[in-house]
N, CA, C and O atoms as a CHARMM CRD file, in Angstrom:
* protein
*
  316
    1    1 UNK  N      0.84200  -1.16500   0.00000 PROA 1      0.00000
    2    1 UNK  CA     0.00000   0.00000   0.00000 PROA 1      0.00000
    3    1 UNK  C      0.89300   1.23500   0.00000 PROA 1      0.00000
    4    1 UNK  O      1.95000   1.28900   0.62900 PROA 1      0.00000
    5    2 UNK  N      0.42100   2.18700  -0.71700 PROA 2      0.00000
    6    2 UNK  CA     1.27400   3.94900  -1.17100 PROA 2      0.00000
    7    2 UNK  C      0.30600   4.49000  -0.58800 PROA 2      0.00000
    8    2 UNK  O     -0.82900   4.43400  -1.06200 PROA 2      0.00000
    9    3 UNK  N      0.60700   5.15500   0.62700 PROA 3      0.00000
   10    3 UNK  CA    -0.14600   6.38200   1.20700 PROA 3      0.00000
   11    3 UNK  C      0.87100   7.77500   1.01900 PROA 3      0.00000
   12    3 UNK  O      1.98500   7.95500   1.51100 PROA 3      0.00000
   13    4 UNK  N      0.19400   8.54300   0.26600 PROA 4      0.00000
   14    4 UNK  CA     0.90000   9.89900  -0.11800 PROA 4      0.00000
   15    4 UNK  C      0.20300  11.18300   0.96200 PROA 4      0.00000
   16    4 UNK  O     -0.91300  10.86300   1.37200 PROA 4      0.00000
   17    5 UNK  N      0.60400  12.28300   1.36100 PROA 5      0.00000
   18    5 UNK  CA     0.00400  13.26700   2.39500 PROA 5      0.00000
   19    5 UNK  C      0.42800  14.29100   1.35900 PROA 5      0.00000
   20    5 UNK  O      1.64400  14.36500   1.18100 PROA 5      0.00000
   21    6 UNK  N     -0.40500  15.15600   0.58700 PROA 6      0.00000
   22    6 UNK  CA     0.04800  16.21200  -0.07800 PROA 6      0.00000
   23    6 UNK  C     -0.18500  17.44100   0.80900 PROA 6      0.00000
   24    6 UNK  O     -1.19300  17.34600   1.50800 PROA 6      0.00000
   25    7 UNK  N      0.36000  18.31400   0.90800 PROA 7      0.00000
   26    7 UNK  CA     0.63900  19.36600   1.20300 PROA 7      0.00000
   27    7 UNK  C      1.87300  19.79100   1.12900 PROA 7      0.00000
   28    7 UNK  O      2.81900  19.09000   0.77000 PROA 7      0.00000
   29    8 UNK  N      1.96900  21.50300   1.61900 PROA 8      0.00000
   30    8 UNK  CA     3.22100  21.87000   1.63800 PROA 8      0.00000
   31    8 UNK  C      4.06500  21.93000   2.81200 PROA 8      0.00000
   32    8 UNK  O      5.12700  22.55000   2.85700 PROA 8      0.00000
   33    9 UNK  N      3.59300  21.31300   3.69000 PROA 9      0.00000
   34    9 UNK  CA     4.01700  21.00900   5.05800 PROA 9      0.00000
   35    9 UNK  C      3.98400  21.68300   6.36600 PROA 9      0.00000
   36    9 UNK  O      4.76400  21.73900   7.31700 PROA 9      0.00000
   37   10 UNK  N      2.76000  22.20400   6.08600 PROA 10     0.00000
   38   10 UNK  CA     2.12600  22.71100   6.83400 PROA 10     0.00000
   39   10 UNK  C      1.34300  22.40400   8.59200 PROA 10     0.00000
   40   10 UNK  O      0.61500  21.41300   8.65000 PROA 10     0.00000
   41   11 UNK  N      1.45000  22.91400   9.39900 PROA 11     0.00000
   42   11 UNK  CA     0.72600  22.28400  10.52700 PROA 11     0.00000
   43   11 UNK  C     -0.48900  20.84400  10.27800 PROA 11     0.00000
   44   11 UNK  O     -0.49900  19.74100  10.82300 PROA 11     0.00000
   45   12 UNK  N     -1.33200  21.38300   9.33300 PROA 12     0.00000
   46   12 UNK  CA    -2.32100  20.43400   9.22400 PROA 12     0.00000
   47   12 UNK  C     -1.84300  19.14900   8.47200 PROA 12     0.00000
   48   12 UNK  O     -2.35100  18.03700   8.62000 PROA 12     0.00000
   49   13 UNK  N     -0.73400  19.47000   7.59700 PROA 13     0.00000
   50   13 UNK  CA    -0.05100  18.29900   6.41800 PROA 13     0.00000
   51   13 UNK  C      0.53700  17.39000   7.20900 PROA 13     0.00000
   52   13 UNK  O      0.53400  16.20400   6.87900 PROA 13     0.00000
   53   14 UNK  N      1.28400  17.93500   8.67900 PROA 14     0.00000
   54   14 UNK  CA     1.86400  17.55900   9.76400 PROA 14     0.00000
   55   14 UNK  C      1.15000  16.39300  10.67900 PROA 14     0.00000
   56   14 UNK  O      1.63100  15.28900  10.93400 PROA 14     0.00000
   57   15 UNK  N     -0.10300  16.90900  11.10500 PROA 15     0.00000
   58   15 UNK  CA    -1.11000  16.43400  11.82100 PROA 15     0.00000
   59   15 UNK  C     -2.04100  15.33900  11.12700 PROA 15     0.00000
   60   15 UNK  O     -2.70700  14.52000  11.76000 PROA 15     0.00000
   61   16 UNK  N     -1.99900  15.43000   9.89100 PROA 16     0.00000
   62   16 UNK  CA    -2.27500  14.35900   8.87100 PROA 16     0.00000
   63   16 UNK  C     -1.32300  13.15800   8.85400 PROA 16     0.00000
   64   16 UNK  O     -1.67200  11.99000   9.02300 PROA 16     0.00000
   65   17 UNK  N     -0.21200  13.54600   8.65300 PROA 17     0.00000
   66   17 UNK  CA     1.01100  12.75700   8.85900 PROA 17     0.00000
   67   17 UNK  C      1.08000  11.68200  10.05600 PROA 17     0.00000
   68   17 UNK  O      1.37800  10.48700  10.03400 PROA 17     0.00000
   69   18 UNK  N      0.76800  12.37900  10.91600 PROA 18     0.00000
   70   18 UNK  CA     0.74500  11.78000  12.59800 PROA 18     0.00000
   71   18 UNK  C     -0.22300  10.85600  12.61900 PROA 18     0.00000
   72   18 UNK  O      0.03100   9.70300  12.96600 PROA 18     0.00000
   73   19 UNK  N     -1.84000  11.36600  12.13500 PROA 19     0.00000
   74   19 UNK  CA    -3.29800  10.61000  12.20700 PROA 19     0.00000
   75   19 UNK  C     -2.60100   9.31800  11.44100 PROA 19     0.00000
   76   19 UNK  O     -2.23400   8.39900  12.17400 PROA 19     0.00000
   77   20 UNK  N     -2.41600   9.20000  10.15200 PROA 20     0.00000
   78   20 UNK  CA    -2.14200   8.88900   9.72100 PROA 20     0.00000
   79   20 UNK  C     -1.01500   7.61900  10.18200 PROA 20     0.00000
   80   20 UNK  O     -1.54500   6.54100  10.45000 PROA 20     0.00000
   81   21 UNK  N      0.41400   7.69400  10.27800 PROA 21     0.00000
   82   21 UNK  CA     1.44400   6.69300  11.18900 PROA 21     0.00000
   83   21 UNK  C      0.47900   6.01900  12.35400 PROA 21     0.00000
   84   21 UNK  O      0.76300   4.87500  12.70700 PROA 21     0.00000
   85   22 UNK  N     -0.92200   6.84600  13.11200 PROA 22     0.00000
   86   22 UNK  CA    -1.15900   6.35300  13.94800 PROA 22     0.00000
   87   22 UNK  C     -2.39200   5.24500  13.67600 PROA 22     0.00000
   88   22 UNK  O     -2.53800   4.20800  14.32300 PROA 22     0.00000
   89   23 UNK  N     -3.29700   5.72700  12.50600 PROA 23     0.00000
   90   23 UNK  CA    -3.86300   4.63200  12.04200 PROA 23     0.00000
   91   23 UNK  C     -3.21000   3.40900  11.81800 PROA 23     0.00000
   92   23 UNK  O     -3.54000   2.47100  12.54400 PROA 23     0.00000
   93   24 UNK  N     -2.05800   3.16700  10.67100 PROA 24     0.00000
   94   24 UNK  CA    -1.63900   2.22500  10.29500 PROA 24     0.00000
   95   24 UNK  C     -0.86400   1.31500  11.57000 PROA 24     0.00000
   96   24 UNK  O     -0.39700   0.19700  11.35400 PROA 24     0.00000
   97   25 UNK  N     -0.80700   2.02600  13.00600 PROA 25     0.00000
   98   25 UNK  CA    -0.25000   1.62000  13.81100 PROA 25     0.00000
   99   25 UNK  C     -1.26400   0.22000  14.85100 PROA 25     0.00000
  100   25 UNK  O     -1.05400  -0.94400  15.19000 PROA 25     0.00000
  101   26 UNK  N     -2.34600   1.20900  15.01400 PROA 26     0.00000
  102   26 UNK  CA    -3.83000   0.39800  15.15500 PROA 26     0.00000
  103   26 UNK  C     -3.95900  -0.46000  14.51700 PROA 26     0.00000
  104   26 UNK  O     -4.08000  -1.53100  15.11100 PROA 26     0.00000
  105   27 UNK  N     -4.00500  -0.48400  12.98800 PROA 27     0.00000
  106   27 UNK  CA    -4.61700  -1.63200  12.26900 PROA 27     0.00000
  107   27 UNK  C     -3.36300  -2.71500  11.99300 PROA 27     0.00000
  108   27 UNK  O     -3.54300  -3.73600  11.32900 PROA 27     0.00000
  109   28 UNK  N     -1.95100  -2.32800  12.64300 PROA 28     0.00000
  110   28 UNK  CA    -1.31900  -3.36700  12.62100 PROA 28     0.00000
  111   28 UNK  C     -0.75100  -3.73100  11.18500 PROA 28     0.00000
  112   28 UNK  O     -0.41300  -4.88500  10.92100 PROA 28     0.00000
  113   29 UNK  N     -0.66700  -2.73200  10.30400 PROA 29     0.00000
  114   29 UNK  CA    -0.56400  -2.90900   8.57100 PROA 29     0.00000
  115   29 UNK  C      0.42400  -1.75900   8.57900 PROA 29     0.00000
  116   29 UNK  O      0.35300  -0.62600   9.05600 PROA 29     0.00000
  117   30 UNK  N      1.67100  -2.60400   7.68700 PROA 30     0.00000
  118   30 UNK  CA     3.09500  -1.71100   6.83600 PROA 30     0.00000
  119   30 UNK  C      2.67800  -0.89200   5.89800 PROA 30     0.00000
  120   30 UNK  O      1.85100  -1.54900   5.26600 PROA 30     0.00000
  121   31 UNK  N      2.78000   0.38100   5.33400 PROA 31     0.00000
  122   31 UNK  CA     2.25700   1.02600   3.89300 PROA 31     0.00000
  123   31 UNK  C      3.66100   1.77500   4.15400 PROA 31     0.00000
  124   31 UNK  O      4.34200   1.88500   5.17300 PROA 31     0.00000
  125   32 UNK  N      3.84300   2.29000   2.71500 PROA 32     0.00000
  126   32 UNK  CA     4.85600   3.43300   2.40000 PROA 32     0.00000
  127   32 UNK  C      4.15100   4.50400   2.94700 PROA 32     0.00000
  128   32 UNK  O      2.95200   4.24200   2.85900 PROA 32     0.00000
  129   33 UNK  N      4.34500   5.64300   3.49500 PROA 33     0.00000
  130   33 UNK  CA     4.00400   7.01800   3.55200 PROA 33     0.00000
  131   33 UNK  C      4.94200   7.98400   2.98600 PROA 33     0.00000
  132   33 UNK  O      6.05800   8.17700   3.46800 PROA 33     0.00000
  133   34 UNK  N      4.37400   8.73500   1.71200 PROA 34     0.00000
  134   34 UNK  CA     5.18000   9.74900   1.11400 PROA 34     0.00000
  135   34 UNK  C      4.43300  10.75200   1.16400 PROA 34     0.00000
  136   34 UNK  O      3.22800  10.99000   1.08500 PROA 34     0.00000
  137   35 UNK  N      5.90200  11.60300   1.39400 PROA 35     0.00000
  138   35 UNK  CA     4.97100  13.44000   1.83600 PROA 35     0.00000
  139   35 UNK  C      5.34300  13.81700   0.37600 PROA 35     0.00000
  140   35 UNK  O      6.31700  13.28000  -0.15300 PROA 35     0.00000
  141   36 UNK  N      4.45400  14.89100  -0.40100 PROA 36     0.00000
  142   36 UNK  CA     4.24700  15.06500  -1.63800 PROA 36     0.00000
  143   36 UNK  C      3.95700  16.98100  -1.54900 PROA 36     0.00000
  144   36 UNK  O      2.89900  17.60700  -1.48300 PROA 36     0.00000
  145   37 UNK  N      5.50300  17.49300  -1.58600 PROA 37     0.00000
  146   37 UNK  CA     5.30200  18.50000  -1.34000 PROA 37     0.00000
  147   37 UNK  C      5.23400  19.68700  -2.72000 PROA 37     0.00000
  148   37 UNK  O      4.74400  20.81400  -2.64300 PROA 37     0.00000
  149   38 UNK  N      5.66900  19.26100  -3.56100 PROA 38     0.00000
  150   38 UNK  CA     5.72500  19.87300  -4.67600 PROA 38     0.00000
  151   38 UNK  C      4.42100  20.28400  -5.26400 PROA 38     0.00000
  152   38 UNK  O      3.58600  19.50500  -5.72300 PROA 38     0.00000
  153   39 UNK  N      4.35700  21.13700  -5.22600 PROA 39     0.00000
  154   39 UNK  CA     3.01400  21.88400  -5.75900 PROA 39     0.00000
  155   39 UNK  C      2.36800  21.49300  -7.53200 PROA 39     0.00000
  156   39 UNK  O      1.21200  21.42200  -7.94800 PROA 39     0.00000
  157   40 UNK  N      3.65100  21.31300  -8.21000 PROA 40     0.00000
  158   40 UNK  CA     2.57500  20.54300  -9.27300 PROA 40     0.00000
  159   40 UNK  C      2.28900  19.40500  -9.16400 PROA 40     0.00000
  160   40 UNK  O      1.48600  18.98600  -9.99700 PROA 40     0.00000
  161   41 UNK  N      2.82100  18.40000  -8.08600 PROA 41     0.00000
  162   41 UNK  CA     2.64100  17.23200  -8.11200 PROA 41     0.00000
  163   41 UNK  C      1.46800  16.79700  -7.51100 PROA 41     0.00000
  164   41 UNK  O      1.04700  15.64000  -7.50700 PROA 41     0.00000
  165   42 UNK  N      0.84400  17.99600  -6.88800 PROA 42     0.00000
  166   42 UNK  CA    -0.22100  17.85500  -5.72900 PROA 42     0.00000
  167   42 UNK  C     -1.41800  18.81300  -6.80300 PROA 42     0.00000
  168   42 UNK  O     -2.51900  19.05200  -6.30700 PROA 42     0.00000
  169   43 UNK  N     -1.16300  19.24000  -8.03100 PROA 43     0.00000
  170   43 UNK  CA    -2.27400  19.37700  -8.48600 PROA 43     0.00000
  171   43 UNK  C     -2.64000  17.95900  -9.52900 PROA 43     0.00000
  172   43 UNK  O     -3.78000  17.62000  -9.84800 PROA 43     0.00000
  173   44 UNK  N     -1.59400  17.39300  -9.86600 PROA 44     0.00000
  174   44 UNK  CA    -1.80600  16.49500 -11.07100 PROA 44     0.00000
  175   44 UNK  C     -3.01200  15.31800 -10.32600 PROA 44     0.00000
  176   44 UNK  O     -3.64700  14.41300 -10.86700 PROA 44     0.00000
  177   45 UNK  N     -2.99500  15.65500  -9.28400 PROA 45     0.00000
  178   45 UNK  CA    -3.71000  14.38800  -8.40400 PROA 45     0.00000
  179   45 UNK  C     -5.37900  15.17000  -8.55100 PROA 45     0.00000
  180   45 UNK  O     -6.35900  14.56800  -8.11200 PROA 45     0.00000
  181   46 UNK  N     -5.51100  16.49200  -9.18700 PROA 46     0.00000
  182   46 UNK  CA    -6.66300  17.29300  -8.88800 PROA 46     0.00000
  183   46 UNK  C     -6.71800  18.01000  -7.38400 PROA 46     0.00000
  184   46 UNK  O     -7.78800  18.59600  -7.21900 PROA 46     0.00000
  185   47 UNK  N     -6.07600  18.07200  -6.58300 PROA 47     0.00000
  186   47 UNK  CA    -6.19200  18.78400  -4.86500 PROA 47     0.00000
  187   47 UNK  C     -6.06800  20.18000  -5.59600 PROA 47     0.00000
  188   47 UNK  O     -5.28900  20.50800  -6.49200 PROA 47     0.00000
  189   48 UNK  N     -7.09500  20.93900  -4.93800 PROA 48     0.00000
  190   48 UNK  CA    -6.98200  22.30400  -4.76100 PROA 48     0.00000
  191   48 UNK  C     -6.78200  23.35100  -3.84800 PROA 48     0.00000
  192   48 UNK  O     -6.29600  24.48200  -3.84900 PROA 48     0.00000
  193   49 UNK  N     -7.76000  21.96100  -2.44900 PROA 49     0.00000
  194   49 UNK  CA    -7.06200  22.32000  -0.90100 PROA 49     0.00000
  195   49 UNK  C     -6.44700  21.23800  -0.34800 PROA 49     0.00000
  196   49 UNK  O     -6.74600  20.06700  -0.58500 PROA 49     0.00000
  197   50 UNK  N     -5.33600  21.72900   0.60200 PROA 50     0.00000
  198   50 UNK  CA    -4.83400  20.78000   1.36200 PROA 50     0.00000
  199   50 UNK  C     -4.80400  20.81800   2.36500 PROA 50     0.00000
  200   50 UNK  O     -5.46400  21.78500   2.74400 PROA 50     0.00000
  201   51 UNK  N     -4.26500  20.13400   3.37900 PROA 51     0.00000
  202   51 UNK  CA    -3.72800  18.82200   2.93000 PROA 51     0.00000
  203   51 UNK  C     -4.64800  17.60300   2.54200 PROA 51     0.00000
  204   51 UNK  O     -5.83500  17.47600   2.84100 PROA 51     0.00000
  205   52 UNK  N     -4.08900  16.98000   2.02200 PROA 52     0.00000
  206   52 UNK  CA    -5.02300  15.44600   1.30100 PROA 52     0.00000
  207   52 UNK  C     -4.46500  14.51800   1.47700 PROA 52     0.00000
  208   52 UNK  O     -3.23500  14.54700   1.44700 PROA 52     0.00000
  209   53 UNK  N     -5.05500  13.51000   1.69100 PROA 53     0.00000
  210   53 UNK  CA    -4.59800  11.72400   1.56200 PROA 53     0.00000
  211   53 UNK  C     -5.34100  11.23700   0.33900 PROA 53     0.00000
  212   53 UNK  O     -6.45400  11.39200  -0.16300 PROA 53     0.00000
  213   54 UNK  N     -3.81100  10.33400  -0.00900 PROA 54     0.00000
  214   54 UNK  CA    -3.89500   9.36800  -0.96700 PROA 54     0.00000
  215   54 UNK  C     -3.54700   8.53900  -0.72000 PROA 54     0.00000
  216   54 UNK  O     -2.49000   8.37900  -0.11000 PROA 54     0.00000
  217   55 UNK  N     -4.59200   7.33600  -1.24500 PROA 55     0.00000
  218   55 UNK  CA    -3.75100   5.97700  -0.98700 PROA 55     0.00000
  219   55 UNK  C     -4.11500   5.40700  -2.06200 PROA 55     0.00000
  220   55 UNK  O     -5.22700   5.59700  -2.55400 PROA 55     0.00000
  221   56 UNK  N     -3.16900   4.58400  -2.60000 PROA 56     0.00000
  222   56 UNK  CA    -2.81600   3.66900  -3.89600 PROA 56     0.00000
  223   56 UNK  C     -3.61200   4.58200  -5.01400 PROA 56     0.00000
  224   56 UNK  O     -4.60600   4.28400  -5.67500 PROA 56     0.00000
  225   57 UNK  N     -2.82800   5.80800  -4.99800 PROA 57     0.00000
  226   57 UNK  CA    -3.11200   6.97400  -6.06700 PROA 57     0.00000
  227   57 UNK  C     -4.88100   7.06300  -6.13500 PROA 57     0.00000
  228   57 UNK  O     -5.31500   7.07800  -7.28700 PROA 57     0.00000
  229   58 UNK  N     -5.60000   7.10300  -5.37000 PROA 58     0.00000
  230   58 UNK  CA    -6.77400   7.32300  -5.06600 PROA 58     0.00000
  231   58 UNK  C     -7.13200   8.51200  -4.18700 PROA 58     0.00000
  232   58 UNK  O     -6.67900   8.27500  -3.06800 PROA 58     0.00000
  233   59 UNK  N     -7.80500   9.79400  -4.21300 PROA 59     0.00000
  234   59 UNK  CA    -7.59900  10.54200  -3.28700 PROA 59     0.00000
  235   59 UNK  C     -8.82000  10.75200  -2.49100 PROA 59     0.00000
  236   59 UNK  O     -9.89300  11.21100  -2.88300 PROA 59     0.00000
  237   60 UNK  N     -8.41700  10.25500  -1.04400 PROA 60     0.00000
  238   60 UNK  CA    -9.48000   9.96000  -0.38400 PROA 60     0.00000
  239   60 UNK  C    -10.26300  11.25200   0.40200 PROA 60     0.00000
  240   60 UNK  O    -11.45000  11.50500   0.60900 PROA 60     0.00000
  241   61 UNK  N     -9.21700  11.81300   0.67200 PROA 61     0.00000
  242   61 UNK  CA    -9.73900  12.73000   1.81100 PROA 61     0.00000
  243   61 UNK  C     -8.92800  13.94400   0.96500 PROA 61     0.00000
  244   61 UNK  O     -7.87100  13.76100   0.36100 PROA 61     0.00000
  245   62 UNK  N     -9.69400  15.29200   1.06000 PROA 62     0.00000
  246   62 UNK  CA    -8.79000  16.87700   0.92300 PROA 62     0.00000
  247   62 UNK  C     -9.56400  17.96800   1.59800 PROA 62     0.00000
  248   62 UNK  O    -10.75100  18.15600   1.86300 PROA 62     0.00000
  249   63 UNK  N     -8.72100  18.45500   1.73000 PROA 63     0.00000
  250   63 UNK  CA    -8.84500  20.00800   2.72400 PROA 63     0.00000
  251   63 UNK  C     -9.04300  20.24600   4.11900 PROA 63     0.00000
  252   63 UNK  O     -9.27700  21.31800   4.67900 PROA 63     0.00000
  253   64 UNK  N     -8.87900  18.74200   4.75600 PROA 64     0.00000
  254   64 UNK  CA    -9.27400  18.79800   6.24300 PROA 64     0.00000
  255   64 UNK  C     -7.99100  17.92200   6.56100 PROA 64     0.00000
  256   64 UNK  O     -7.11900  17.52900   5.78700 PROA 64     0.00000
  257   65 UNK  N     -8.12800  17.73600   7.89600 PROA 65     0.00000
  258   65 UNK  CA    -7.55300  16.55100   8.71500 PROA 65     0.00000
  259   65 UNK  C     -8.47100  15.73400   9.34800 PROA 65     0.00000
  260   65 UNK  O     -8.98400  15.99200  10.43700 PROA 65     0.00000
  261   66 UNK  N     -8.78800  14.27000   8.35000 PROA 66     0.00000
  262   66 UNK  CA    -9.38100  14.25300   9.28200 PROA 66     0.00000
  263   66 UNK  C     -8.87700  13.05600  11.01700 PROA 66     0.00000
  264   66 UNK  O     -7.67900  13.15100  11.28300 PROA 66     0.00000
  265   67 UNK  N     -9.48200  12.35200  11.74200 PROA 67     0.00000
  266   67 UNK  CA    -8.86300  11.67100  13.03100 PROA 67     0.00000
  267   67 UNK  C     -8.28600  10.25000  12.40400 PROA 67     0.00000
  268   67 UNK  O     -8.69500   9.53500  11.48900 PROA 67     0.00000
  269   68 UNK  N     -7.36900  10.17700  13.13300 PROA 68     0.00000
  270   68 UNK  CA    -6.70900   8.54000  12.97000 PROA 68     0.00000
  271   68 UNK  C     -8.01100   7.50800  13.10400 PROA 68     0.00000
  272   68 UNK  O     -7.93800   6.36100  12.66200 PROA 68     0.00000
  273   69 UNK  N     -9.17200   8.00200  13.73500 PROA 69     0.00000
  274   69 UNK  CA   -10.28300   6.87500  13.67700 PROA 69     0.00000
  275   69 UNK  C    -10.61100   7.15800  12.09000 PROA 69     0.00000
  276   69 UNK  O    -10.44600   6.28000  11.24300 PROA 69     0.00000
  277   70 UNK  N    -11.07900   8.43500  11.78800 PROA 70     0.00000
  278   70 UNK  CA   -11.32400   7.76900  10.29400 PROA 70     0.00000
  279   70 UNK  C    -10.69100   7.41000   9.54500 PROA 70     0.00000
  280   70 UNK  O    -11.28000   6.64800   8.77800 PROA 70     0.00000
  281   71 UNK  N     -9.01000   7.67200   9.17900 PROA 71     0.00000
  282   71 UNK  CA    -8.42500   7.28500   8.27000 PROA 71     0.00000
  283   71 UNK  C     -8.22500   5.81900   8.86700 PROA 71     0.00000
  284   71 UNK  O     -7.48600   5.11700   8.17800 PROA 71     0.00000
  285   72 UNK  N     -8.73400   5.23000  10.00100 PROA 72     0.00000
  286   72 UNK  CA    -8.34300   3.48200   9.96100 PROA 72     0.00000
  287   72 UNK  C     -9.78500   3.05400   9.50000 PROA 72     0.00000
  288   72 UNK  O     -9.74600   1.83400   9.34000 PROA 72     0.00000
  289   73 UNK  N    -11.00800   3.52600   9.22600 PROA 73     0.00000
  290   73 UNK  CA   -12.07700   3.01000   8.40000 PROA 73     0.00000
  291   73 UNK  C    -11.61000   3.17300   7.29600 PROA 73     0.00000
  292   73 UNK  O    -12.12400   2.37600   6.51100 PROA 73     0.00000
  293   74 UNK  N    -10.67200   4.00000   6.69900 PROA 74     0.00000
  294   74 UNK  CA   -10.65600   4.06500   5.32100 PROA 74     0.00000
  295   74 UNK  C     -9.26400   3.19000   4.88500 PROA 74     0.00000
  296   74 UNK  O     -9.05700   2.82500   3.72800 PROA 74     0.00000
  297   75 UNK  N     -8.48900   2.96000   5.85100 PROA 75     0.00000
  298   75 UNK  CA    -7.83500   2.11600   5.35700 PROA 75     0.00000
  299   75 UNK  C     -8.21600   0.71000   5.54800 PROA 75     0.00000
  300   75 UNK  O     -7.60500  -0.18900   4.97000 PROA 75     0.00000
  301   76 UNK  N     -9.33900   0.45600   6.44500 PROA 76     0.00000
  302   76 UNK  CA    -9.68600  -0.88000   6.10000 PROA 76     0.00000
  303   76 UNK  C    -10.12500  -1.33500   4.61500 PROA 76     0.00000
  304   76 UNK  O    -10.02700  -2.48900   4.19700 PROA 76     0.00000
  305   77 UNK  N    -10.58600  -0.32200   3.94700 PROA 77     0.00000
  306   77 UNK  CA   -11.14500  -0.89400   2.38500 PROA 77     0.00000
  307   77 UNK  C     -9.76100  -1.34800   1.42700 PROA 77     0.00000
  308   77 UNK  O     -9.77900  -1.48300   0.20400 PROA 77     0.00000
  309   78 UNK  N     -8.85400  -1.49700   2.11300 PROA 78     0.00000
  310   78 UNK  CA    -7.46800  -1.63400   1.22000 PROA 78     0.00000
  311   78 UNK  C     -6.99400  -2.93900   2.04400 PROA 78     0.00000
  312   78 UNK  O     -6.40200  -3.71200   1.29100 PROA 78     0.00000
  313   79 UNK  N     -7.06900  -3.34200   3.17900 PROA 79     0.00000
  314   79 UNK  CA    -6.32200  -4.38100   3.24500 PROA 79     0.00000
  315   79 UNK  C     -7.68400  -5.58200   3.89300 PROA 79     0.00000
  316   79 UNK  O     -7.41100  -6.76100   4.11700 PROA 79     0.00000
């Protein structure tokens, strides 16, 4: 599994980051996490706000943060 955090690294891109390590920590599941800071690289995905999660180039969540409880419902649909 490729979980990408686009932003520019910002407090919230940060706090995404964290929810995030802490989901996959809960559900007991390895993924890559790449921070995706480059600004055209974070439009080619379509994001207009950030920060956003992606996983396996799918973009699940943008413009919020949201809690390590939801991103471990949403990573259950992947493993």
């Amino acid at each position: 599994m490729l979980i990408k955090i686009l932003g520019g690294g910002c407090k919230n891109c940060q706090n995404l980051h964290k929810n995030t390590l802490e989901a996959l920590e809960t559900l007991g599941v390895e993924a890559e996490v790449v921070k995706v800071e480059e600004i055209n690289d974070i439009m080619a995905y379509g994001v207009m706000k950030t920060p956003a999660l992606v996983i396996d180039e799918e973009v699940k969540v943008m413009g919020r943060v949201p809690k390590a409880k939801e991103i471990t419902k949403i990573l259950k649909e992947y493993i």
